[in-house]
C-alpha positions in Angstrom: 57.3 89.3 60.6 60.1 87.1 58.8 62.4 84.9 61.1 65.3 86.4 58.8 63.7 90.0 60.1 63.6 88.6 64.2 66.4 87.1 63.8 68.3 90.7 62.6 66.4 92.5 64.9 67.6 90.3 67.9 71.2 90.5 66.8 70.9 94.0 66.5 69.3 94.2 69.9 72.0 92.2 71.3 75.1 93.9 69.8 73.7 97.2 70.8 73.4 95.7 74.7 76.8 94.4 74.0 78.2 97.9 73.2 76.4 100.1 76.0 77.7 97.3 78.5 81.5 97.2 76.9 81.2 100.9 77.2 79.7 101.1 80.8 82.6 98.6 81.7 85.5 100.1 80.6 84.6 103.6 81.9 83.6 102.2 85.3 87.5 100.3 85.0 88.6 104.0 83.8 87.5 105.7 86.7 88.3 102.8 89.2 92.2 103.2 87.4 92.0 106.7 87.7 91.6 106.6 91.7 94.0 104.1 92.1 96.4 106.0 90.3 95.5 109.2 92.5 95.7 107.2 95.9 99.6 106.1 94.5 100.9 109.2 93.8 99.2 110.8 97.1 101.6 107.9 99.0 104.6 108.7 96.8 107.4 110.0 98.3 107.8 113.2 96.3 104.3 114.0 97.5 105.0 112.4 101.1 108.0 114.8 101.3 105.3 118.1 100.3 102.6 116.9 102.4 104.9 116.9 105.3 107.0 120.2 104.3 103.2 121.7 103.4 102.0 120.6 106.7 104.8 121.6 108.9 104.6 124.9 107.5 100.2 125.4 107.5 99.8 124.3 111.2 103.1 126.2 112.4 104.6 128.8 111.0 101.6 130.3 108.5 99.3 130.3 111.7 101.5 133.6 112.9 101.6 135.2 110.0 98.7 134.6 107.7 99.5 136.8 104.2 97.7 135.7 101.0 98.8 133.0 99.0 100.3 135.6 96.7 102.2 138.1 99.2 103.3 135.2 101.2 105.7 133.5 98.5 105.7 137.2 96.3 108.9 138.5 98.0 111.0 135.4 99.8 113.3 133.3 97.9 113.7 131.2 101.0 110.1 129.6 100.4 110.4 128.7 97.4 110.3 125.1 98.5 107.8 126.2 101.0 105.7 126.8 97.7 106.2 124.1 95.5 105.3 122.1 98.6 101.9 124.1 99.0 101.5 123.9 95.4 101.7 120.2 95.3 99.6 119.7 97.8 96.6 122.4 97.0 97.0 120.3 93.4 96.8 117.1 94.1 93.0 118.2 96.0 92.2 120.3 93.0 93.0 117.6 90.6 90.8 115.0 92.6 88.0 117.6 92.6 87.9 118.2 88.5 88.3 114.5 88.0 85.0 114.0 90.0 83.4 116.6 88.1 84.4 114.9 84.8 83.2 111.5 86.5 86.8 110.1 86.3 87.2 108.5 89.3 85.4 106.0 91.2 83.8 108.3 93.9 83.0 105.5 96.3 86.5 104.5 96.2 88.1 107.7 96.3 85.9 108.8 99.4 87.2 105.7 101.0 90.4 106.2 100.5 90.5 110.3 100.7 88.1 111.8 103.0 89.4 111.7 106.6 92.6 113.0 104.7 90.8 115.7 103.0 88.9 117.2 106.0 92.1 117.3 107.6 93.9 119.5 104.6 90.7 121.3 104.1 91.3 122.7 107.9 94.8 123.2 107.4 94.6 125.3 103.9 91.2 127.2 104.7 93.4 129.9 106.6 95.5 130.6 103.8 92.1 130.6 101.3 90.6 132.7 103.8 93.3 135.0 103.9 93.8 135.3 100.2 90.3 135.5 99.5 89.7 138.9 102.3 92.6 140.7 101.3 94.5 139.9 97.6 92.9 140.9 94.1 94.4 137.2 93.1 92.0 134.1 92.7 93.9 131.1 92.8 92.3 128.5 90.3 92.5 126.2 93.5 89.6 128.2 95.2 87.2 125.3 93.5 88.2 123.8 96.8 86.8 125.8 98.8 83.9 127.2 96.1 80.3 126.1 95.4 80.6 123.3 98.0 83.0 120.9 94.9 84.2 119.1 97.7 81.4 118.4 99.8 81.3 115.4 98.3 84.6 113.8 99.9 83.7 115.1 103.2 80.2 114.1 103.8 78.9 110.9 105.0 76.7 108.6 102.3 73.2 109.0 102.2 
C-alpha cells in the first residue's frame, strides 16, 4: 500500500470517528437540554399553580366522587379550571413518557429529578384512570401512563 493510500485511509478513518463522536455528543447535550428544560417548566409557576389546583382536587374532592375523566368535566362549567389543571398535569407526565421513548431526554437525569414525584402523581391519577378505564367508551391518549408498563422506568430503582 502507498503512504498517499494510508495516509487517506487514516484521514478518512479519523473524520468518520470525528463525526459519530460530534453526533453522539450533541444528542447526549440534546437530551440532557431536553430534561433540564422539562424539570423548569415542572417548577414554573403556571404549572406549580395546576399541580397544586390538580392535587387539591385528586386527593380530595375526586376521592368521593370518582366519574370518568370524560363525565366528570362533560357537564360542569365550574371545573373547567379543575380541568385545565388535570390536563396540565396528566401532560406534562405524558410528555416526559414519549420523550423517553424517542430517547430525548437524559433518563438518568430525569429519573433523578422526577421519580419520587411521579410515583406520587401516578397514586393520585390511577383513580381517575381506573375509573375511566371500567366504565367510559373514551381512551384518553394519556393512558400510555398507565399502559404497557411506559413508565416503569421512572419508578423503578437502577439495576
Amino acid at each position: 500500500m502507498t503512504a498517499s493510500l494510508e495516509k487517506f485511509l487514516v484521514l478518512c478513518l479519523v473524520a468518520l470517528v470525528s463525526v459519530f463522536v460530534t453526533r453522539w455528543l450533541s444528542q447526549r447535550s440534546g437530551r440532557m437540554a431536553n430534561t433540564m428544560e422539562m424539570f423548569r417548566y415542572y417548577h414554573s409557576g403556571d404549572l406549580l399553580n395546576a399541580r397544586n389546583k390538580a392535587w387539591s382536587f385528586l386527593t380530595g374532592r375526586y376521592l368521593e366522587n370518582r366519574l370518568p375523566f370524560d363525565q366528570y368535566f362533560a357537564d360542569s362549567s365550574d371545573d373547567h379550571e379543575t380541568y385545565e389543571c388535570m390536563a396540565k398535569v396528566i401532560y406534562f407526565w405524558m410528555s416526559l413518557c414519549v420523550l423517553k421513548g424517542k430517547r430525548e431526554i437524559n433518563e438518568d437525569v430525569a429519573k433523578q429529578l422526577f421519580s419520587r414525584q411521579y410515583r406520587d402523581w401516578e397514586r393520585a391519577i390511577k383513580p381517575l384512570y381506573e375509573a375511566t378505564k371500567d366504565n367510559s367508551d373514551y381512551r384518553p391518549d394519556w393512558f400510555i401512563l398507565f399502559e404497557n408498563r411506559n413508565m416503569d422506568w421512572l419508578t423503578k430503582p437502577n439495576r
